[in-house]
Structures are given as C-alpha cells and as structure tokens.
C-alpha positions, 0 to 999 in steps of 0.5 A: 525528489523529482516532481514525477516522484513526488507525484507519484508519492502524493497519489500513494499517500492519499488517506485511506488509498490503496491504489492499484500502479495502473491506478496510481498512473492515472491519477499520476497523469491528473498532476502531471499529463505528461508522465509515462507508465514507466516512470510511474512503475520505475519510481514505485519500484524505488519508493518501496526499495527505499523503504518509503512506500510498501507493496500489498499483494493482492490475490486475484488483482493487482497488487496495491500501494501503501504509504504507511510503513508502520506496522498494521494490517490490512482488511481485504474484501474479497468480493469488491477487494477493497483494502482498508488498514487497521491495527491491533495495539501492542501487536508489533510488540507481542510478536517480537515477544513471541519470536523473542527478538525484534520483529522488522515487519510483517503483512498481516491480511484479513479476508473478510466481505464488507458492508457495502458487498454483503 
C-alpha cells in the first residue's frame, strides 16, 4: 500500500468519522503536506472499488466515507447532516430471510434531527 493510500485509509477509519473527500484531503495533508486533491479522490475511488471503504450519499452535501463495511445503517440529521452509524442485530439475516436469499449489502438511512440541532 502506498504511504498516500494509507494516508487516506487512516483519515477514513477515524472511529466515529464520516468525512466528506474534501474532508478527507484535509486531513490527508496534516500526515502527508504534499498530497494532492487527486490523489486523495483516485485512491477513495479504488478503496471503495476494492471493497475497503464505502461511499454514504448524501443528499444535499457531499458524499461521506465509511470504514466500516459490515452492514449497518447510518443516522442522518438533516439539519447539521451529522452521520452516526448504528445496527439493528439480526437485520442483515432477516432481509436475507425475507428476500429468500443472501443479502450482499444494503445502505439503510435514517433522516432524523439530532440533540445538538433540536
């Protein structure tokens, strides 16, 4: 892995961290001062190809980044559009349950107003 790609990854895994790319270039530059905008952008591109990141759409902002590819859902304000992940246990199965085959993934997003913005 290259020391920008690592740089990148390390930004996205931040616990709790959803940065936006521009973000991600920002805090990309506080480890390396020399990394461009397009590499950032090129090596998101190929973390989330490679299955090692996953992109969060965002409506009305930019899109965010996500370490985590178990399955989970995201909680999304949509006043401040904070995202914070959560799980509902035995989700994953019950859909597979449901759809009566093996679920690969899913982006379930909840739209709610946090504490902080209510």
């Amino acid at each position: 892995m290259t020391k920008q790609r690592a740089a990148v990854l390390e930004v996205v895994s931040r616990k709790g961290c959803h940065y936006s790319a521009e973000e991600i270039f920002e805090e990309a530059k506080k480890i390396l001062p020399e990394i461009s905008r397009a590499t950032v952008y090129n090596n998101l591109h190929a973390l989330e190809r490679d299955r090692v990141i996953r992109r969060i759409t965002a409506e009305d902002s930019s899109d965010r980044y996500d370490s985590s590819y178990v399955p989970h859902g995201h909680l999304y304000c949509t006043v401040c559009g904070d995202i914070k992940d959560f799980d509902i246990p035995n989700f994953h199965s019950s859909l597979s349950e449901i759809a009566d085959t093996e679920i690969d993934s899913y982006e379930l997003k909840v739209r709610y107003i946090c504490k902080k913005c209510k």
